[in-house]
C-alpha positions, 0 to 999 in steps of 0.5 A: 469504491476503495476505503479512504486513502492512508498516506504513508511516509517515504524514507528519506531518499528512498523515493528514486526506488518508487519513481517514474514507473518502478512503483508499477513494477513494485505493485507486478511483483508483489502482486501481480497485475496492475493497471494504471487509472490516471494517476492510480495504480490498481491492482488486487490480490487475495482478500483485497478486491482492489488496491489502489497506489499513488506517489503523492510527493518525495516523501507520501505513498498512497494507499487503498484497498477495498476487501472483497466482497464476501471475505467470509468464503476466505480462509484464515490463511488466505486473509493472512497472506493477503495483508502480509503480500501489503505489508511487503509492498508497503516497506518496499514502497516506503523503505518503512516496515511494518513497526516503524509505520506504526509508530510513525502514524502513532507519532503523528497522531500525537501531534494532532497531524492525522 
């Protein structure tokens, strides 16, 4: 099964980009299949064997991914791309990119919210 799910901010009224089903559409682009489990949207690319979304409110995006299972076989290069591809989904989902996540999960954390 997938990692835990990490909730993620969305920027504030960025949420109509992500809502009814362009978050699927999103998810084709970047990565191309998708399929719907429930409230799910999973799909996989490279060095991720599964990636799981899920809009939980207007303002949190979740997300899981689950590795593959022998990542060794991968190249450097294809690991790389796999966590660029998600770092592109992820600011296109969230309006954030990849710096202002971080400091965004730094902040929480600070304040005892994670």
């Amino acid at each position: 099964m997938a990692d835990a799910m990490t909730h993620f901010d969305i920027k504030k009224g960025w949420f109509s980009k992500i809502d009814g089903g362009n978050l699927k559409t999103l998810m084709e682009e970047v990565f191309g299949s998708v399929k719907e489990e429930g409230e799910l949207l999973v799909s996989s690319y490279g060095a991720m064997a599964r990636i799981e979304a899920k809009i939980v409110s207007k303002t949190v995006l979740d997300v899981a991914t689950t590795n593959v299972d022998d990542i060794k076989a991968l190249s450097d290069e294809e690991i790389l791309n796999s966590k660029r591809k998600l770092n592109e989904f992820l600011e296109k989902a969230t309006g954030f990119d990849a710096k202002a996540r971080m400091k965004r999960a730094q902040q929480k954390a600070k304040k005892g919210e994670l």
